[in-house]
ZASE-526164 format. One line per field, with one value per residue: residue number from 1; residue in three letters; x, y, z of N, C-alpha, C, CB in turn. Coordinates in steps of 0.2 Angstrom, whole numbers. Atoms other than C-alpha are relative to their C-alpha. Glycine has a CB too. Layout:
% residues N
num: NUM|...
residuo: ALA|...
nx: X|...
ny: Y|...
nz: Z|...
cax: X|...
cay: Y|...
caz: Z|...
cx: X|...
cy: Y|...
cz: Z|...
cbx: X|...
cby: Y|...
cbz: Z|...
This chain:
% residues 149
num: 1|2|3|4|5|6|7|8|9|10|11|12|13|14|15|16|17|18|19|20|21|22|23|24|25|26|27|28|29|30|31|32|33|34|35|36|37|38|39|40|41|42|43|44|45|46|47|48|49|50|51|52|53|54|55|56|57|58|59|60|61|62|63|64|65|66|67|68|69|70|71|72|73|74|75|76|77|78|79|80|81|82|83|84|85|86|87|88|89|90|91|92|93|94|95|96|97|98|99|100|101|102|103|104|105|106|107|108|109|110|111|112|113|114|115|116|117|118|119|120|121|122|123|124|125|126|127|128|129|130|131|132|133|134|135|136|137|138|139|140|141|142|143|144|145|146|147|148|149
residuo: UNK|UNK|UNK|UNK|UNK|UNK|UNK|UNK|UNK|UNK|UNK|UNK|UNK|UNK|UNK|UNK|UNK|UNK|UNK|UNK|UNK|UNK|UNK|UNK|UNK|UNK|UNK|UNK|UNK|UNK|UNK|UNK|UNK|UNK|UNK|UNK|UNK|UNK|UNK|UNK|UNK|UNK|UNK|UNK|UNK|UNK|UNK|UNK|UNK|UNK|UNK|UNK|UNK|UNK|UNK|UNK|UNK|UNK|UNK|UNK|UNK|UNK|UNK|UNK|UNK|UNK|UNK|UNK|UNK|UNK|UNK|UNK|UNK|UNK|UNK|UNK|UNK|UNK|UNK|UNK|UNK|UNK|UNK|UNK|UNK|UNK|UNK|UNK|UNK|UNK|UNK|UNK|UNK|UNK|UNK|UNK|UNK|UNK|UNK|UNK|UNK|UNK|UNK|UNK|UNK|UNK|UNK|UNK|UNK|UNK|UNK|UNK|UNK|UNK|UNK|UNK|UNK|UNK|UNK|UNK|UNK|UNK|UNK|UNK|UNK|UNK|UNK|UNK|UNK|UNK|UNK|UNK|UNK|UNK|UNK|UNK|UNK|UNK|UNK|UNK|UNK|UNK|UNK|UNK|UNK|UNK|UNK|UNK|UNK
nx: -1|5|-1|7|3|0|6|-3|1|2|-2|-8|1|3|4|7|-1|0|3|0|-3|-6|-1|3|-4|-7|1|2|-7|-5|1|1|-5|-5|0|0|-7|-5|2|1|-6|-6|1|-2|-8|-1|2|-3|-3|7|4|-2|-3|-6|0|5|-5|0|7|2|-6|2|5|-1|-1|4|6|-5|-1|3|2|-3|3|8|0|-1|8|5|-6|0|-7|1|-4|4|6|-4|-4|2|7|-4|-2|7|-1|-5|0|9|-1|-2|5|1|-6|2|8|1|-5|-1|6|0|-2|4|0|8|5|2|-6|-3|6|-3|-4|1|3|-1|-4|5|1|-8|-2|4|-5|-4|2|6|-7|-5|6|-3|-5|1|3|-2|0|-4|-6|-2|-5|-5|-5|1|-7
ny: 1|1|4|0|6|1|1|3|7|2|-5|-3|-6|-1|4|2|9|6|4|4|8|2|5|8|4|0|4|7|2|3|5|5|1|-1|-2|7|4|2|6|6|1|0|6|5|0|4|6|4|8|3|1|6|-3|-3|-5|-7|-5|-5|-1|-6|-7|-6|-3|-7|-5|-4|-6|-5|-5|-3|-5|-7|-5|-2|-5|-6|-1|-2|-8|-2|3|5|5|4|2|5|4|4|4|6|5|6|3|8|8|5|4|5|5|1|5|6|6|2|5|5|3|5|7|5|-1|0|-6|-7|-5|-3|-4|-7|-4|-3|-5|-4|-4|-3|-5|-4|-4|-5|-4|-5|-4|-5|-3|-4|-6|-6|-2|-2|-5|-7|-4|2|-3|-7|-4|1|-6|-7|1
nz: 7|3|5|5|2|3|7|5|0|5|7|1|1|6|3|-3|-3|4|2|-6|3|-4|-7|1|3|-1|-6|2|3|-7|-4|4|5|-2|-4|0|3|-4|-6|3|1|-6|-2|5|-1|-9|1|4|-2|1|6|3|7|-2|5|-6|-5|7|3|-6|-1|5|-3|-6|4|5|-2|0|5|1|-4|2|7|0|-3|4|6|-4|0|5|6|7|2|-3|5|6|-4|-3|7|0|-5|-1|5|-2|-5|3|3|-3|-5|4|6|-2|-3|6|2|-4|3|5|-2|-1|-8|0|4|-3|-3|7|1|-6|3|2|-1|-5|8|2|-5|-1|10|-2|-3|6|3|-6|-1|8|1|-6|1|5|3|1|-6|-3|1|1|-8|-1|2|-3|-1
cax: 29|15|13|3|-7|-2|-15|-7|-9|-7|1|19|20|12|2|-17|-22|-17|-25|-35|-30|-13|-14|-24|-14|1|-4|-10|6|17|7|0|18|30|27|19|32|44|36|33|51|58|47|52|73|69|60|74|80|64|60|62|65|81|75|62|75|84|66|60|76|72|55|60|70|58|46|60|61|41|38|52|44|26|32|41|26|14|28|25|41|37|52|44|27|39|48|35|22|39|41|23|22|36|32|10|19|30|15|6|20|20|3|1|15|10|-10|-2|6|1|-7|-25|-40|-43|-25|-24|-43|-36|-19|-28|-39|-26|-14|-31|-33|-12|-14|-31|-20|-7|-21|-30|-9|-4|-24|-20|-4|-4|-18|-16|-22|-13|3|0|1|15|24|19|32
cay: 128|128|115|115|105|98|102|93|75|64|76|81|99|105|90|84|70|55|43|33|15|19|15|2|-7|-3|-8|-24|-27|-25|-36|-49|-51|-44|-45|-64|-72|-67|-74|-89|-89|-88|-102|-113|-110|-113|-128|-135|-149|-156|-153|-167|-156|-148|-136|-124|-116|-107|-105|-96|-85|-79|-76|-65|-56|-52|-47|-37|-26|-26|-18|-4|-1|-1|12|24|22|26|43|46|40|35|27|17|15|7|-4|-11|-14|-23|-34|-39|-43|-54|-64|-67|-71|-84|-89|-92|-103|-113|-118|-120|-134|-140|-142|-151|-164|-180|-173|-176|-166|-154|-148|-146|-137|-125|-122|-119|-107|-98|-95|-90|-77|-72|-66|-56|-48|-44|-36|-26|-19|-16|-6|3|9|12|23|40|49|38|43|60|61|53|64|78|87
caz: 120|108|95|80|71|56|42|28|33|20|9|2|-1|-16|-19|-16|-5|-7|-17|-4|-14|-9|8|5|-6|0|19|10|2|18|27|12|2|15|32|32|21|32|47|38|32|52|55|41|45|65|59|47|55|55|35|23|9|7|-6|8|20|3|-6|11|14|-4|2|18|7|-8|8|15|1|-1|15|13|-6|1|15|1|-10|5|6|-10|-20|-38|-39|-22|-33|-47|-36|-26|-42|-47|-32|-28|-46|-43|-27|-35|-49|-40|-28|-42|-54|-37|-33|-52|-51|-34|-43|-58|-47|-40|-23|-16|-25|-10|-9|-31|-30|-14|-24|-40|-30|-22|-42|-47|-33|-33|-56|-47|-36|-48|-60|-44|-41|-61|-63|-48|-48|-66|-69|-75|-58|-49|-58|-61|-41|-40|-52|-44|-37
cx: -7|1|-7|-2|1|-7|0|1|-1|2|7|0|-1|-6|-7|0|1|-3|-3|3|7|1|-3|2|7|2|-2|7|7|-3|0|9|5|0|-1|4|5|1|1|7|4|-1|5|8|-2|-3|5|3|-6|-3|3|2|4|0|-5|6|3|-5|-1|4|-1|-6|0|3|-4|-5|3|-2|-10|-1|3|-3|-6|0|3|-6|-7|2|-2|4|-2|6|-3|-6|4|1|-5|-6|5|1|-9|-3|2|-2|-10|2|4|-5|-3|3|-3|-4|0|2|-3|-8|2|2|-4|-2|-8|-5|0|7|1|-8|3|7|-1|-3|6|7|-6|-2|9|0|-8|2|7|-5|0|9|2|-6|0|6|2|-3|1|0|4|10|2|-1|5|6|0|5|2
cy: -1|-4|0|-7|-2|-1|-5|-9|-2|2|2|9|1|-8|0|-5|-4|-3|-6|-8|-1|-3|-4|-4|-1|-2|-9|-3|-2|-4|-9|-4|2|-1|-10|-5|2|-2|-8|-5|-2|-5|-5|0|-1|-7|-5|-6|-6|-3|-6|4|3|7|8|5|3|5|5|4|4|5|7|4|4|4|6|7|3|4|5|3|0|7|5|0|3|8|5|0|-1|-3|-7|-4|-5|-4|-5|-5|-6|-7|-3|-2|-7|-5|-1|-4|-9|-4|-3|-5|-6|-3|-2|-7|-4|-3|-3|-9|-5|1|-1|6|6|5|0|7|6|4|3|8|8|2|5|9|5|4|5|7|6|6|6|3|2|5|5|5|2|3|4|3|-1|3|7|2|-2|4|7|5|1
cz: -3|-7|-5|-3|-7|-7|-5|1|-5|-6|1|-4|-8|-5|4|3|-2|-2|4|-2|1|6|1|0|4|8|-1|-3|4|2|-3|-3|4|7|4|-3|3|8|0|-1|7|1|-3|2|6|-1|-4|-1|-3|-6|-4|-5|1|-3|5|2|-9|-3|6|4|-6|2|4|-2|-4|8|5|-5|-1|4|0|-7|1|7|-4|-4|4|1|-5|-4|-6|-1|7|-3|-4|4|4|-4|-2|2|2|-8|-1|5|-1|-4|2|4|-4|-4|8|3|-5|0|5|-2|-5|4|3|8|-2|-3|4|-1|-11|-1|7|-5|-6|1|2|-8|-3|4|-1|-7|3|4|-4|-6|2|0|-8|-2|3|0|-8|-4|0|5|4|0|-3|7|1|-4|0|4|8
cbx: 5|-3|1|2|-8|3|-1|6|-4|-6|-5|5|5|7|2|-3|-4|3|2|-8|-1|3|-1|-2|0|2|-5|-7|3|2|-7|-5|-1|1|-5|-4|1|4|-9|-4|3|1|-6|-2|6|-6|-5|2|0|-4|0|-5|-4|7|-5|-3|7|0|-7|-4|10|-1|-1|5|3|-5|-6|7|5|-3|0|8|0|-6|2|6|-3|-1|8|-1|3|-1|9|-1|-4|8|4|-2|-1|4|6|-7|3|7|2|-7|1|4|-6|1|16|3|-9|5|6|1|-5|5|5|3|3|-1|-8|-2|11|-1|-8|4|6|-2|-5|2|3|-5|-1|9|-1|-4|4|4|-6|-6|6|2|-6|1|3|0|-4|-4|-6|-3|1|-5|-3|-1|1|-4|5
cby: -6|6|-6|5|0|-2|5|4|-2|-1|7|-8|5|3|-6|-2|-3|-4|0|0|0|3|2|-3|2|8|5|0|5|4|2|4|4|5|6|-1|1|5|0|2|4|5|-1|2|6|5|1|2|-1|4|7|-4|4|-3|-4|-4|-5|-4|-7|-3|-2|-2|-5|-2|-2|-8|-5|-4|-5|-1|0|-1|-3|-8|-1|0|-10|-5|-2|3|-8|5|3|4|7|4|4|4|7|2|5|6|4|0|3|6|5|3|2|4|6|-2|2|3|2|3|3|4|0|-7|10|-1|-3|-1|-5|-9|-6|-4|-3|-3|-3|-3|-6|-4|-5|-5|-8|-3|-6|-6|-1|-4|-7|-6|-2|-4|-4|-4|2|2|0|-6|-2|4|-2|-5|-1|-1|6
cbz: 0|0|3|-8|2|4|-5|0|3|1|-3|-6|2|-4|0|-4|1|2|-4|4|-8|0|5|-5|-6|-2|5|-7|-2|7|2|-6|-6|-2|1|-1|-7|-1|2|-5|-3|5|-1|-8|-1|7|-3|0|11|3|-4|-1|-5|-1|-7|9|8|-6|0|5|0|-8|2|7|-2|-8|6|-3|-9|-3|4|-2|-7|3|5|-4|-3|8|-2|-1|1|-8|1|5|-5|-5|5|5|-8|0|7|5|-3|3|12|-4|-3|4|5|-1|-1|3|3|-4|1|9|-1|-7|4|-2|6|7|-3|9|8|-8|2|10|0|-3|6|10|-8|0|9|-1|-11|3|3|-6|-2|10|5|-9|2|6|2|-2|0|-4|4|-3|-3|-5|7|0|-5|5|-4
């Protein structure tokens, strides 16, 4: 049996290479936004007994969920979906913007200066995130490959 070699790597017929910022991003996404938030989340429910707050285990099932959904939309988007592109821009949007809202909150409250100076650092870092993912995914080249056919 002879087997060929695939030329086309990286490309859906009649298109150009992918744009290398997609797999970037979009392997940053599973991993960042989808893959460790739901590690984090199995922890946190195997740990429940143990937590004092009652509010976590909920909080981090939505979590494993929202990272659920980004790694399926960062693997159609790596495919070349535009509805995947739409969906995952949506959903990592949402969980920066969430990280974001709760370091915000956890640096206005009454906690020691290192842990308000680390949780400002790290909202300030999630709305950098969100720029670098709405710049990206939003430019013109960007979406004129994806609406390619």
């Amino acid at each position: 049996m002879i087997q060929t070699v695939n030329s086309n790597r990286g490309r859906r017929a009649g298109r150009g290479p992918r744009p290398r910022g997609v797999r970037v991003l979009a392997i940053c996404a599973a991993i960042f936004a989808g893959v460790l938030p739901i590690i984090s989340a199995v922890v946190i429910f195997a740990a429940r007994n143990q937590l004092a707050t009652s509010g976590t285990v909920p909080t981090s099932l939505l979590s494993a969920a929202l990272g659920v959904g980004i790694v399926g939309a960062a693997v159609a988007t790596w495919r070349g979906s535009n509805t995947g592109r739409i969906v995952l821009l949506a959903l990592v949007v949402t969980f920066y913007v969430l990280l974001a809202w709760s370091n915000w909150t956890a640096a206005s409250s009454s906690v020691p200066e290192a842990i308000q100076r680390r949780s400002m650092f790290t909202a300030g870092r999630s709305l950098l995130w969100i720029l670098l993912y709405l710049w990206y995914f939003l430019r013109p080249t960007t979406v004129a490959w994806y609406r390619q056919p």
